[in-house]
HTML snippet that shows the backbone in 3Dmol.js (N, CA, C, O; Angstrom):
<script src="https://3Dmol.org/build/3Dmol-min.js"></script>
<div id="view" style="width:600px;height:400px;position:relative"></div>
<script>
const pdb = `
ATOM      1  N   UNK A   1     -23.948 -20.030   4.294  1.00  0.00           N
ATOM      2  CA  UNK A   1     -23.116 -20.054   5.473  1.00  0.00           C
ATOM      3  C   UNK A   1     -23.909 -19.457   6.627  1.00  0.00           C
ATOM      4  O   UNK A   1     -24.352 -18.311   6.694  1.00  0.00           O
ATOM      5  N   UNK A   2     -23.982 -20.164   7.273  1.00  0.00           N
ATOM      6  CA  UNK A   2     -24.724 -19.548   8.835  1.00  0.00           C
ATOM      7  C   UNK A   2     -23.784 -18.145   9.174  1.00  0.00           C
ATOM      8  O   UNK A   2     -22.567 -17.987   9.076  1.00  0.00           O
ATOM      9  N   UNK A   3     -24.724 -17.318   9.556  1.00  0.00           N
ATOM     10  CA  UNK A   3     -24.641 -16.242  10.200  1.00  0.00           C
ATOM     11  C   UNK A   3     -24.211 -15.907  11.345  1.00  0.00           C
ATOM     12  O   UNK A   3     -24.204 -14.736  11.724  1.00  0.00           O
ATOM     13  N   UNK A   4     -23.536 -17.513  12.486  1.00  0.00           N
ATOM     14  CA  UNK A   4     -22.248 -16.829  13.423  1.00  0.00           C
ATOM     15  C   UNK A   4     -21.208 -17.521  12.482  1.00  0.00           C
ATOM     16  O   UNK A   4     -20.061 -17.713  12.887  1.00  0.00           O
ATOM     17  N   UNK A   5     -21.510 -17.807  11.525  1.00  0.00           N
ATOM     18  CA  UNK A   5     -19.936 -18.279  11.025  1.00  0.00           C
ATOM     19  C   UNK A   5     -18.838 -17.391  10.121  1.00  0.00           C
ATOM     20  O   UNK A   5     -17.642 -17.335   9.835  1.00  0.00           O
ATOM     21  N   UNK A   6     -20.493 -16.554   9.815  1.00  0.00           N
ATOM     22  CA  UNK A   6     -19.778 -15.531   8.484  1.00  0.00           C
ATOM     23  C   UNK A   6     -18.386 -14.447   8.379  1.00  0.00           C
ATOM     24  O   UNK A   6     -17.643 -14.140   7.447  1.00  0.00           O
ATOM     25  N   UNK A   7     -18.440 -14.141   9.509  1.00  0.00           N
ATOM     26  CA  UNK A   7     -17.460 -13.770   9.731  1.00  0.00           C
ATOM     27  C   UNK A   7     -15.941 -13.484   9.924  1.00  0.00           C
ATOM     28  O   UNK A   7     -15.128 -12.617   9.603  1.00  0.00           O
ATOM     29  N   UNK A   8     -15.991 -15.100  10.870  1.00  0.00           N
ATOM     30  CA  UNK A   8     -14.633 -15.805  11.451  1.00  0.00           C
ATOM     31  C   UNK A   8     -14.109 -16.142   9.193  1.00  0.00           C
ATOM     32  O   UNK A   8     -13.116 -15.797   8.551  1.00  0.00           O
ATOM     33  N   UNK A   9     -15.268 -16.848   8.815  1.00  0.00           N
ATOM     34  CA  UNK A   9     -14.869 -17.715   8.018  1.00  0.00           C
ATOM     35  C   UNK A   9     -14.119 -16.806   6.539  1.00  0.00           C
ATOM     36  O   UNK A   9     -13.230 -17.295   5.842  1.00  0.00           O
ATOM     37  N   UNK A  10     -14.563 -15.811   6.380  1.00  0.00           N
ATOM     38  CA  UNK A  10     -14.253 -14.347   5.477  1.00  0.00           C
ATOM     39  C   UNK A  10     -13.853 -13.597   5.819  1.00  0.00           C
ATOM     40  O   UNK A  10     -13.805 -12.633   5.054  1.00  0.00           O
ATOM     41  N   UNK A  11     -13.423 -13.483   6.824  1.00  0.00           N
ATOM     42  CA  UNK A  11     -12.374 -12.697   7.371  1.00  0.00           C
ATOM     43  C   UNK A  11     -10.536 -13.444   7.814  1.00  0.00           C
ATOM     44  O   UNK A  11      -9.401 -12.992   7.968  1.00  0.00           O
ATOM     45  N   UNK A  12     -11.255 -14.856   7.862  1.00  0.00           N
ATOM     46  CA  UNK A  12     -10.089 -15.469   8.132  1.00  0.00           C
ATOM     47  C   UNK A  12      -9.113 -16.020   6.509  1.00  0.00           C
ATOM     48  O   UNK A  12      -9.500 -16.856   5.693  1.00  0.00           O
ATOM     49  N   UNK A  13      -7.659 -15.121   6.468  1.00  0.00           N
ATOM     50  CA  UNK A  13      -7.252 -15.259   5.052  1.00  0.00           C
ATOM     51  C   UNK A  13      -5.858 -16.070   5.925  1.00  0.00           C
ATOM     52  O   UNK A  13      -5.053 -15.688   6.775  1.00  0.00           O
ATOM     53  N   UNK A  14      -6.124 -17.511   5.111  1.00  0.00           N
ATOM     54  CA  UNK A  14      -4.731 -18.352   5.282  1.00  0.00           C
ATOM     55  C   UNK A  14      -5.056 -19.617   6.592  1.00  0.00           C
ATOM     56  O   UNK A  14      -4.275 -20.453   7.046  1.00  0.00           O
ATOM     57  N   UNK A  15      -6.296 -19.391   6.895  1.00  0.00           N
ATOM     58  CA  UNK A  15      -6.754 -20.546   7.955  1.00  0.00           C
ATOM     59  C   UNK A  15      -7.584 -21.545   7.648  1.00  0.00           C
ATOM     60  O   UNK A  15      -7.839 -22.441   8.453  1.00  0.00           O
ATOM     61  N   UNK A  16      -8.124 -21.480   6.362  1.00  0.00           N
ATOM     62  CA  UNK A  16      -8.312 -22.968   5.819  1.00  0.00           C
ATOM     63  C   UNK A  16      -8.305 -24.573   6.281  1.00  0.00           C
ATOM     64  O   UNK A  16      -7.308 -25.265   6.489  1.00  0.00           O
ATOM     65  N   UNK A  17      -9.575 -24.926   6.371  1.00  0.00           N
ATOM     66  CA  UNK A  17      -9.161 -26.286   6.962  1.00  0.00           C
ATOM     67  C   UNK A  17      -9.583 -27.152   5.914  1.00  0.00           C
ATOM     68  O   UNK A  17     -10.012 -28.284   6.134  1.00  0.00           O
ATOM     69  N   UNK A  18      -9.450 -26.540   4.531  1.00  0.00           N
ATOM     70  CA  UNK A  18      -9.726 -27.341   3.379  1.00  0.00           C
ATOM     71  C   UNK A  18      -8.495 -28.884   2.979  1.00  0.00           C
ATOM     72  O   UNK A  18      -7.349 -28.644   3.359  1.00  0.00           O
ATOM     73  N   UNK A  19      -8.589 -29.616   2.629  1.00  0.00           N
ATOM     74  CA  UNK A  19      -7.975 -30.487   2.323  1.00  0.00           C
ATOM     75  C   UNK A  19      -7.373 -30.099   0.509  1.00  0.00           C
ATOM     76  O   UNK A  19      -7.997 -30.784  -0.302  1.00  0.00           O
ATOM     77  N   UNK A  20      -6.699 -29.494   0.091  1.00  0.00           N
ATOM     78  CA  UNK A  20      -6.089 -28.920  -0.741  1.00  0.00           C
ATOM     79  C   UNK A  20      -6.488 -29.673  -1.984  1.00  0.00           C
ATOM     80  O   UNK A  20      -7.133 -29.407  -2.998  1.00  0.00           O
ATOM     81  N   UNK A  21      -5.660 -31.027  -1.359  1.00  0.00           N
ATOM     82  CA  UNK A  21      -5.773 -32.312  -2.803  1.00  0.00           C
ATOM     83  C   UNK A  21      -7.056 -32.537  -3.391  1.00  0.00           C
ATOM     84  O   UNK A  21      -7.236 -32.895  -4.555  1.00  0.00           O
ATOM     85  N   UNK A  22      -8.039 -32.285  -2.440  1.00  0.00           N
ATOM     86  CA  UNK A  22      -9.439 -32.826  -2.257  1.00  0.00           C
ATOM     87  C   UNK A  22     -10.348 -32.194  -3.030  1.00  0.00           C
ATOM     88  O   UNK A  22     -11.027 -32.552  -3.993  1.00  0.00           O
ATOM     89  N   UNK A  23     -10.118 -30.199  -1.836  1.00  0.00           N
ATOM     90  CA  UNK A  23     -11.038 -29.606  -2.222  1.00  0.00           C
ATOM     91  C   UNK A  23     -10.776 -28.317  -2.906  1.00  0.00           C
ATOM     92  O   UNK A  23      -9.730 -27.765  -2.562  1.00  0.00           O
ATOM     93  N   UNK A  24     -11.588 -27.642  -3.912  1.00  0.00           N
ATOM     94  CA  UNK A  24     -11.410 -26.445  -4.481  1.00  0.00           C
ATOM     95  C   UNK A  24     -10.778 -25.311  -3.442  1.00  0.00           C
ATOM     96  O   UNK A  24     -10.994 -25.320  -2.230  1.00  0.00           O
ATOM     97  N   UNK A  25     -10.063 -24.456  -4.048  1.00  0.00           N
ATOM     98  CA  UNK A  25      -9.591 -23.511  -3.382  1.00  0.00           C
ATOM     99  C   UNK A  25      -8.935 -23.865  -2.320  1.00  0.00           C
ATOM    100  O   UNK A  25      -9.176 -25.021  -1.972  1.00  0.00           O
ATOM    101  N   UNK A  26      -7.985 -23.138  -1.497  1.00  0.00           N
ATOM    102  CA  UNK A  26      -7.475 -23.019  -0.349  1.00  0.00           C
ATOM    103  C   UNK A  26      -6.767 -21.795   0.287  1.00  0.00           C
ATOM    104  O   UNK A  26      -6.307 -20.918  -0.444  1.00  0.00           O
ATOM    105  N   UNK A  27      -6.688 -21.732   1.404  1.00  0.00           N
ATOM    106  CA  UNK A  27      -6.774 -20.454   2.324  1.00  0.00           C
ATOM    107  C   UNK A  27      -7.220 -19.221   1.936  1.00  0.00           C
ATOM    108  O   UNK A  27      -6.616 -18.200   2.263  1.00  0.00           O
ATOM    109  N   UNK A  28      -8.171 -19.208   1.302  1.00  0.00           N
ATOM    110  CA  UNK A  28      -8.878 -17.588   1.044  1.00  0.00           C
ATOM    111  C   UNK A  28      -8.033 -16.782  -0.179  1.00  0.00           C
ATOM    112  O   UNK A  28      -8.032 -15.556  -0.288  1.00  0.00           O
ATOM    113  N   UNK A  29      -7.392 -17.607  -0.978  1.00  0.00           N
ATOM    114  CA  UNK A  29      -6.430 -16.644  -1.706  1.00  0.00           C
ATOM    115  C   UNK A  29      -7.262 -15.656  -2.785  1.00  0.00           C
ATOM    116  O   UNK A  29      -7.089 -14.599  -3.392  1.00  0.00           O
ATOM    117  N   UNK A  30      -8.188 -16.611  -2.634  1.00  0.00           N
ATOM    118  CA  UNK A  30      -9.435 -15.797  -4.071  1.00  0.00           C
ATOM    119  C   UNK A  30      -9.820 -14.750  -3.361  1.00  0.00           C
ATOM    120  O   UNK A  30     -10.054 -13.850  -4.168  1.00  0.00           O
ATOM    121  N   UNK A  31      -9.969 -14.466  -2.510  1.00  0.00           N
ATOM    122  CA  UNK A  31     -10.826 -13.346  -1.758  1.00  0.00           C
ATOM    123  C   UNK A  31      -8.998 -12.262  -1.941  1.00  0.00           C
ATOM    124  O   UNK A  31      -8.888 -11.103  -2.341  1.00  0.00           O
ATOM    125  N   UNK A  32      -8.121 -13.002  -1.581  1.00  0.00           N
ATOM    126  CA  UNK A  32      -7.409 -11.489  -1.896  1.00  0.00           C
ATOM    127  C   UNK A  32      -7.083 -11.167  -3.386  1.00  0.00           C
ATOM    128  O   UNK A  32      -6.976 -10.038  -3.864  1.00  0.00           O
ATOM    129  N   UNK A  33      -6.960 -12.220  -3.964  1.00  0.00           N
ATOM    130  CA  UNK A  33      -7.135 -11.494  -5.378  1.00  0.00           C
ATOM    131  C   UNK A  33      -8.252 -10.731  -6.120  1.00  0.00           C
ATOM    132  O   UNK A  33      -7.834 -10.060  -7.064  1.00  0.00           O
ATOM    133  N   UNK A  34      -9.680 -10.682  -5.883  1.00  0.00           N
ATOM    134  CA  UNK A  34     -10.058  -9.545  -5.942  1.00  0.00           C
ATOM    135  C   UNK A  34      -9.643  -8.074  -5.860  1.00  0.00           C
ATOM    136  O   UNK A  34      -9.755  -7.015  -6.477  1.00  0.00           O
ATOM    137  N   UNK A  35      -8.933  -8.761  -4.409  1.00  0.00           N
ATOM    138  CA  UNK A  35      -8.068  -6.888  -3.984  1.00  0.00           C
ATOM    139  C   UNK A  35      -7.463  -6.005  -5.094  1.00  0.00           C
ATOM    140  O   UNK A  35      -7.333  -4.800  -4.879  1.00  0.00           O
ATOM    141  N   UNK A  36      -6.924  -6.780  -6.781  1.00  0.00           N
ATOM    142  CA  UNK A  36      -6.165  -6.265  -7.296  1.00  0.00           C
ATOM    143  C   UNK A  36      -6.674  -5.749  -8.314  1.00  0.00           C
ATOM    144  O   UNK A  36      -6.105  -5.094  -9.187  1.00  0.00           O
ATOM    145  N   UNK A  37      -8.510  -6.226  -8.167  1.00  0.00           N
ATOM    146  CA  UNK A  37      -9.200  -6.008  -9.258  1.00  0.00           C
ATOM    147  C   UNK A  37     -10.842  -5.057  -9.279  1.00  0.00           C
ATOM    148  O   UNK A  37     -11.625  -4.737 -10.173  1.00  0.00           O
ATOM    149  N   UNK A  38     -10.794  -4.869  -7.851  1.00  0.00           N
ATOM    150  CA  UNK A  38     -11.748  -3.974  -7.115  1.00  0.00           C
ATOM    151  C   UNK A  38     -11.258  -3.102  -6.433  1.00  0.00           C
ATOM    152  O   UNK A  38     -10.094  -2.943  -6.068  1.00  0.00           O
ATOM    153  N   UNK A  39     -12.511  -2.292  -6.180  1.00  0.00           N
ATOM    154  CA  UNK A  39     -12.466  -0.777  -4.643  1.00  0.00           C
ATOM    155  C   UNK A  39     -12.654  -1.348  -3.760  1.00  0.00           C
ATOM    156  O   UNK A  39     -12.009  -1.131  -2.734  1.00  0.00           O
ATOM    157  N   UNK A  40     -13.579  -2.263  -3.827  1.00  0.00           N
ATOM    158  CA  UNK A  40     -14.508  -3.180  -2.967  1.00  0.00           C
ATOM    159  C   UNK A  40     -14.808  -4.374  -3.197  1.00  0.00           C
ATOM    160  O   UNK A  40     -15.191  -4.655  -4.333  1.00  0.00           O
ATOM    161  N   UNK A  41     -14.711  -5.453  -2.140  1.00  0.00           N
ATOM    162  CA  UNK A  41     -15.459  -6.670  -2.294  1.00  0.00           C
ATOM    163  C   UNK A  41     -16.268  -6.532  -1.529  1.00  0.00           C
ATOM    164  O   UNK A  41     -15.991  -5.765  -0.607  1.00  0.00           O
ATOM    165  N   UNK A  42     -17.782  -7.256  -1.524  1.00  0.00           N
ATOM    166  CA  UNK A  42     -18.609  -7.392  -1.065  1.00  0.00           C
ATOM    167  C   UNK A  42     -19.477  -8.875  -1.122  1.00  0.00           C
ATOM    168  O   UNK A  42     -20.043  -9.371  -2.095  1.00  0.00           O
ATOM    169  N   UNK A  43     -19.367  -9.418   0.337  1.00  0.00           N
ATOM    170  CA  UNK A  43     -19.737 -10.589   0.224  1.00  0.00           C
ATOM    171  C   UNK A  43     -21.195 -10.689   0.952  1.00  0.00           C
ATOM    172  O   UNK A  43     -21.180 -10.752   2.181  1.00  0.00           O
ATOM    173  N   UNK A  44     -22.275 -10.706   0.376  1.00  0.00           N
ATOM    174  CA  UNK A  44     -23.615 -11.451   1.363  1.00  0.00           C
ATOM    175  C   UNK A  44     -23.643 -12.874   1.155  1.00  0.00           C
ATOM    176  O   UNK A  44     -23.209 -13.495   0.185  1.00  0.00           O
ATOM    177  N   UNK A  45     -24.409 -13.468   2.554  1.00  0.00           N
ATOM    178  CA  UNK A  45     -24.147 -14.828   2.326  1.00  0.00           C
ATOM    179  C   UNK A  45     -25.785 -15.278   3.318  1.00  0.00           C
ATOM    180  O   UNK A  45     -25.846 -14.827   4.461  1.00  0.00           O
ATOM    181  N   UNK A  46     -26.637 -15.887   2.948  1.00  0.00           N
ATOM    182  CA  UNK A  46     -27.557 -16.758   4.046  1.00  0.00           C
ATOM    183  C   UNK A  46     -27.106 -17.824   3.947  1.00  0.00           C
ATOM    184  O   UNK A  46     -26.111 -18.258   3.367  1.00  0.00           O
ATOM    185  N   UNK A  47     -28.164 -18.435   4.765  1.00  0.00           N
ATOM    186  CA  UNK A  47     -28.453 -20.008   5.415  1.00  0.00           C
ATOM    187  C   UNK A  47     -30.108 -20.427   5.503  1.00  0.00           C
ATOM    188  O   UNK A  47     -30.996 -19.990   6.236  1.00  0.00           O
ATOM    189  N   UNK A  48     -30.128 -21.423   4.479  1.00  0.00           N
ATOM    190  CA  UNK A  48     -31.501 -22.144   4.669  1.00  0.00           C
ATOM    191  C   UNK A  48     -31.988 -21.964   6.207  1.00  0.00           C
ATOM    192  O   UNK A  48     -31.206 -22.359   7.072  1.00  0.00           O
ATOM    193  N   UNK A  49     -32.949 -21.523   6.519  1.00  0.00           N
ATOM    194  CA  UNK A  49     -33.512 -21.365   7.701  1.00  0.00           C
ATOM    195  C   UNK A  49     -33.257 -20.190   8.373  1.00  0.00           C
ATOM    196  O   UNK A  49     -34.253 -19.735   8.936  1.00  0.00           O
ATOM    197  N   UNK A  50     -32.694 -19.836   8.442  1.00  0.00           N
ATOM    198  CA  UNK A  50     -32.181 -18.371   8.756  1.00  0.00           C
ATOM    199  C   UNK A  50     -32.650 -17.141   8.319  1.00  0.00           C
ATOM    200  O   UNK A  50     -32.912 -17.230   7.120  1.00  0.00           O
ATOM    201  N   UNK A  51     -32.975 -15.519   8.962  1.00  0.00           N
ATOM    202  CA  UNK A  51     -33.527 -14.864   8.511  1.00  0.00           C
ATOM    203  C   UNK A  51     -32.717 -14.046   8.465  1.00  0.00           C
ATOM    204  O   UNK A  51     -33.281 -12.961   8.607  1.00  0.00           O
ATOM    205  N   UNK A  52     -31.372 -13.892   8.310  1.00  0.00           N
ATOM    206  CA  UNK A  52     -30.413 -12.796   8.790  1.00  0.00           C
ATOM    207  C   UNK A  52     -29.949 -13.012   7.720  1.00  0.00           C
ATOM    208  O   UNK A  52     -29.939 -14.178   7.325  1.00  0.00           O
ATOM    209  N   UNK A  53     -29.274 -11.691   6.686  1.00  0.00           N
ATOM    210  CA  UNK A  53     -28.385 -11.378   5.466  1.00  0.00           C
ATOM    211  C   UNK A  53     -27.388 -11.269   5.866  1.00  0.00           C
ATOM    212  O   UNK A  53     -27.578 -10.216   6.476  1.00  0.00           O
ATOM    213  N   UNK A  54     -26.174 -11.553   6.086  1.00  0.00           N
ATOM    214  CA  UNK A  54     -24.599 -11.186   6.087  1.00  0.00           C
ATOM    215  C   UNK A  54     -24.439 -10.497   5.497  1.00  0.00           C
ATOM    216  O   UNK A  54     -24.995 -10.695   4.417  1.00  0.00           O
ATOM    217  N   UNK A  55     -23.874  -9.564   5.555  1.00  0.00           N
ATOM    218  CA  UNK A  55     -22.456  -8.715   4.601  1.00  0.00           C
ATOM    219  C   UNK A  55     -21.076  -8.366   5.015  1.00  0.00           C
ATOM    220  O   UNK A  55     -21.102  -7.835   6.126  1.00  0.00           O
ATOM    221  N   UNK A  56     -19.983  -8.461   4.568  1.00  0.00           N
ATOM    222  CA  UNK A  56     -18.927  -8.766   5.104  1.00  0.00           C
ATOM    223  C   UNK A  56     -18.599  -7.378   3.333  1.00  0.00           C
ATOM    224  O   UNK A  56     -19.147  -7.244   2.239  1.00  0.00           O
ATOM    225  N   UNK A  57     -17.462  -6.715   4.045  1.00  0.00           N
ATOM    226  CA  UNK A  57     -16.986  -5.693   3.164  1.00  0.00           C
ATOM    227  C   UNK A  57     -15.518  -5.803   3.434  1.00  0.00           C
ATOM    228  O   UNK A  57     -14.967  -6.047   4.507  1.00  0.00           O
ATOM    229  N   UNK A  58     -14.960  -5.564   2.197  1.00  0.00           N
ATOM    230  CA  UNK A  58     -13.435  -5.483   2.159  1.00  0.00           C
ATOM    231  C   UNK A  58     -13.349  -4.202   1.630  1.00  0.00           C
ATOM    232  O   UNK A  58     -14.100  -4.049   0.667  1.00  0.00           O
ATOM    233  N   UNK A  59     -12.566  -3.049   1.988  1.00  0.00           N
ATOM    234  CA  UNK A  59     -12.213  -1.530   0.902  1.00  0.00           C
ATOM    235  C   UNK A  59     -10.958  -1.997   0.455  1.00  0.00           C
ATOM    236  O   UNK A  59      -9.941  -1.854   1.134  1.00  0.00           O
ATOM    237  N   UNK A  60     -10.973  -2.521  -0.595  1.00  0.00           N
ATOM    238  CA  UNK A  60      -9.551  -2.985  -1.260  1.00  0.00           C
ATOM    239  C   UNK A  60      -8.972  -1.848  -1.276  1.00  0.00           C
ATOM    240  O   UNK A  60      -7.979  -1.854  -0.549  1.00  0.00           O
ATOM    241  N   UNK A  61      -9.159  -0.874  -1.789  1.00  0.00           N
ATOM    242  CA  UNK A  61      -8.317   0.399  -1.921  1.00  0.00           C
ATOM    243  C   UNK A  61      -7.365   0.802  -0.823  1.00  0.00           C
ATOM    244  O   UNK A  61      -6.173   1.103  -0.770  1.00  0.00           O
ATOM    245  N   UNK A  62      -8.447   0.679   0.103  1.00  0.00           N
ATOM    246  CA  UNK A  62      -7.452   1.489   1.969  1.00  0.00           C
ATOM    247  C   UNK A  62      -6.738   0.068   2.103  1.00  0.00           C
ATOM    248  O   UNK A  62      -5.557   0.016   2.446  1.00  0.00           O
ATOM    249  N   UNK A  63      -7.696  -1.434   1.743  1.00  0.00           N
ATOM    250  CA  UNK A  63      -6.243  -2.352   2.115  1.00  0.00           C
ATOM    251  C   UNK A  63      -5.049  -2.231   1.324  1.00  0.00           C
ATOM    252  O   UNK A  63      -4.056  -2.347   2.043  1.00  0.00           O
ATOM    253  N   UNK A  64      -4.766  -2.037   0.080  1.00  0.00           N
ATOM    254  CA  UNK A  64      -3.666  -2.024  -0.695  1.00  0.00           C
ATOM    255  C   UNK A  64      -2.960  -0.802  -0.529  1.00  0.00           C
ATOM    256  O   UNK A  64      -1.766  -0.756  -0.827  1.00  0.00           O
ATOM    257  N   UNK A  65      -3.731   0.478   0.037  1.00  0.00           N
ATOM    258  CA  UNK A  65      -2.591   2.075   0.163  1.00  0.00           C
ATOM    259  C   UNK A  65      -2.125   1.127   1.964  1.00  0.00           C
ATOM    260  O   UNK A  65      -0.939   0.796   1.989  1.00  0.00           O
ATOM    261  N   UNK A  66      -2.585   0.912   2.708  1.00  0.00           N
ATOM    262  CA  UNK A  66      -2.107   0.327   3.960  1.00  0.00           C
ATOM    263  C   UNK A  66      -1.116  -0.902   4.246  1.00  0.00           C
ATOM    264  O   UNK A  66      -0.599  -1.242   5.310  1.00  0.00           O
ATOM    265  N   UNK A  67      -0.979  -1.642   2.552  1.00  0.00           N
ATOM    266  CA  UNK A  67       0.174  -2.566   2.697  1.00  0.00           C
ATOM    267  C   UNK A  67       1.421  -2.096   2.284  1.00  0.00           C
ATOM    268  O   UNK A  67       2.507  -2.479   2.720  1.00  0.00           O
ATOM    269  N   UNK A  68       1.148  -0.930   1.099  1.00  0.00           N
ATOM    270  CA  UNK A  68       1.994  -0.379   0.923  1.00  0.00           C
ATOM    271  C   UNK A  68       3.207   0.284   1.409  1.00  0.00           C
ATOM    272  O   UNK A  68       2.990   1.274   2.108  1.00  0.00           O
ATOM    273  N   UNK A  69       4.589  -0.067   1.178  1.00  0.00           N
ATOM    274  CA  UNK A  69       5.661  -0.045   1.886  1.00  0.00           C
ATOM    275  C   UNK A  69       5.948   1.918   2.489  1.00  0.00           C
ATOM    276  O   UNK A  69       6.246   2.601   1.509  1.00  0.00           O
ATOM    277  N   UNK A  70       5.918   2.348   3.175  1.00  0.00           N
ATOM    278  CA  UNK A  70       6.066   4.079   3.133  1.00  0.00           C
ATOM    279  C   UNK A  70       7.545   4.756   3.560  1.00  0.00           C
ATOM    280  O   UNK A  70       7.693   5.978   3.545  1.00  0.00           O
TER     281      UNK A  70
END
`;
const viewer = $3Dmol.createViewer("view");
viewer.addModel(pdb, "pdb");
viewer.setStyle({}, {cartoon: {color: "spectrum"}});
viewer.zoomTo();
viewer.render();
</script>
């Protein structure tokens, strides 16, 4: 994944412009189910040609005490 995309595209949960019927997965749901099974996700990602590493971090922990009802 190119490196201005990495972001918008892993960070965005439920904006999918996948074709469902078509294609694997849809709206990021895999990325939150990790949440139930990690501290942390951690995603690096390049792009053929590109010299830049992505990393994109989720703290599942602070997200799940922060959804939590109080």
């Amino acid at each position: 994944m190119r490196a201005e995309q990495a972001w918008n595209t892993l960070t965005s949960i439920g904006a999918s412009k996948k074709d469902r019927q078509r294609d694997a997965g849809f709206r990021g749901i895999g990325r939150l189910a990790g949440m139930a099974y990690c501290d942390k996700v951690i995603f690096r990602t390049t792009f053929p040609g590109e010299t830049a590493l992505t990393v994109i971090e989720f703290d599942c922990a602070q997200l799940l005490k922060a959804m939590k009802p109080r």
